[in-house]
C-alpha positions, 0 to 999 in steps of 0.5 A, a space after each residue: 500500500 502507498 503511503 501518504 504523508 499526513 502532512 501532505 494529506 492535511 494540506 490537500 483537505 485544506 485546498 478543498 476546503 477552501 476552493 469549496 468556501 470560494 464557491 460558496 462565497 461567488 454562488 450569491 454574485 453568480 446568481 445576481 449576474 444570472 438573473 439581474 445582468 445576463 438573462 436580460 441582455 440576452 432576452 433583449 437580444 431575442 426581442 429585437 426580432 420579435 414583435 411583443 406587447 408584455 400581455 401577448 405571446 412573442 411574434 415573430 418579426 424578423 428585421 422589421 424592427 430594425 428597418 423602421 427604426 432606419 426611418 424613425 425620424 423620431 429615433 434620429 432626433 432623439 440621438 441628436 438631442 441627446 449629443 446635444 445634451 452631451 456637447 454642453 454637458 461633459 465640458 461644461 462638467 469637466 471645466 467646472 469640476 476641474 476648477 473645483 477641484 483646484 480650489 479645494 486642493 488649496 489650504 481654504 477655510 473650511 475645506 473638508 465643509 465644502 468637500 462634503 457640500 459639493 458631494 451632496 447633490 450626488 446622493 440626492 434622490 434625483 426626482 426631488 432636485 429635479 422637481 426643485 429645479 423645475 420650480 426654479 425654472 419657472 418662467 412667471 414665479 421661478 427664482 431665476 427669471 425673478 433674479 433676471 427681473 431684479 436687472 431688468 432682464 426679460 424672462 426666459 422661458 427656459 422650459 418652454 422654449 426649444 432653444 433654451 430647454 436643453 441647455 438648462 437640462 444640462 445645467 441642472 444635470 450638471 449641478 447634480 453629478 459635479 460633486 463626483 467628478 470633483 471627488 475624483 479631479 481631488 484625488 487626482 491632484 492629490 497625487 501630483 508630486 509638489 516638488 514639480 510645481 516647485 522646480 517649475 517655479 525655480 525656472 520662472 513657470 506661471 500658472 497656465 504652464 504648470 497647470 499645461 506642463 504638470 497638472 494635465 498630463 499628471 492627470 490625464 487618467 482621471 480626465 479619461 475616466 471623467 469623459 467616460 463616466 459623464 458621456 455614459 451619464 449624457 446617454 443614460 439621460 432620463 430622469 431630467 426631461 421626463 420630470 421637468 418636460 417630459 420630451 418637450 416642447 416639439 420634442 426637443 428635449 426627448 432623449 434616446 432613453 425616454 425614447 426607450 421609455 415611451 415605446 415600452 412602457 407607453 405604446 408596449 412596443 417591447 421589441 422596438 424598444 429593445 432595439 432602440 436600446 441595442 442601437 443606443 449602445 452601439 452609438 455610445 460604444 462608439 462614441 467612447 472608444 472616440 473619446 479615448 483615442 483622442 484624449 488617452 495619452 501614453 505616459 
């Protein structure tokens, strides 16, 4: 017979023991992926040849629904609100929250207050400072067009207009996220050696140098992550223009998710809908890689 050293024997039991505690311990995250993440994305994908209103069987479709979505004017204006949405969004998000940052990286009175101040529109349920915002820009009581009377300035219809209805959207969307981008520009400044800024003083730098030379490239990561994240913010716009304007006035605030929202949950058109959805991802997929081929440096 073989003999086996106990001490190898014990150490084997051990590794089973604990590859056994490891599947245990991924079962729950597994599960949540299965139902939450993978069956829907793959039931999205077999609706998107199928005709399916929720109360009835699925029909089958073939490529209808993409061909109508080809000429679904209404499809197209809603991609071009939402790139709309994004061209005044991410700058004005990534400018703001990057000055921000400068500020509160410097010895200020009460800085850790303004950190958390910042921050707590983030957490804030998006509903409620919509709704706030919505009374601000009210055009006979809200306080904004009550400031611009205070000058002499005519009202703006900052809801009701379809010149003004999605930049104001963006400023509001914008105050509501900056809070995070802060956060992150903070940390990314943080980590920016001082002695660089020092020697860059020695030989006479200025502010617009350091901030080009040292500061920019030091924190090009986070400027690539910041793109990302609010781009992926921009396209997932929803519950703004549907609490403030519901997709008006002419539309033209009706962004590609509340598209989603009316064919599914407004006219049922669940197939439609999940093509709608597969197109918005395939823009946004490419819109991303865009952004990091023109933005991401190499250190």
């Amino acid at each position: 017979m073989k003999y086996v050293d106990p001490a190898t024997r014990s150490v084997g039991g051990l590794a089973k023991q604990e590859a056994h505690a490891g599947r245990v311990l991924i079962a729950p995250y597994i599960i949540f992926f299965l139902i939450f993440s993978a069956y829907p994305l793959i039931f999205s994908l077999i609706l998107v040849f199928h005709h399916w209103s929720i109360v009835g069987p699925l029909e089958w479709a073939g490529l209808d629904n993409f061909a109508e979505l080809i000429s679904d004017e209404l499809f197209w204006k809603s991609i071009v609100n939402t790139l709309f949405f994004i061209a005044i969004h991410v700058p004005l998000q990534v400018v703001v929250a990057l000055l921000l940052a400068a500020i509160l990286n410097e010895k200020i009175p009460a800085r850790s207050f303004f950190r958390a101040t910042f921050f707590l529109p983030v957490v804030v349920s998006g509903v409620a400072v919509t709704v706030l915002w919505k009374q601000l820009f009210s055009t006979d009581a809200g306080l904004f067009n009550q400031v611009l009377a205070w000058f002499d300035i005519a009202r703006v219809p900052w809801l009701s207009s379809p010149e003004w209805a999605m930049p104001s959207i963006a400023i509001m969307a914008t105050w509501k996220n900056v809070g995070l981008y802060v956060i992150l520009f903070l940390a990314g400044l943080q980590n920016v050696p001082r002695s660089q800024y020092e020697a860059a003083e020695m030989d006479g730098a200025g502010w617009w140098a350091k901030f080009r030379h040292i500061t920019v490239p030091a924190i090009n990561p986070v400027v690539v992550i910041v793109l990302i994240l609010s781009t992926l913010g921009g396209f997932s716009l929803f519950i703004e223009p549907y609490v403030l304007t519901n997709g008006g006035p002419m539309n033209s605030t009706l962004s590609g998710v509340l598209y989603i929202f009316k064919q599914a949950f407004g006219f049922f058109r669940m197939g439609y809908a999940a093509t709608i959805g597969l197109a918005l991802a395939v823009i946004v997929l490419t819109v991303v890689l865009i952004q990091r081929k023109f933005v991401e440096r190499e250190d």
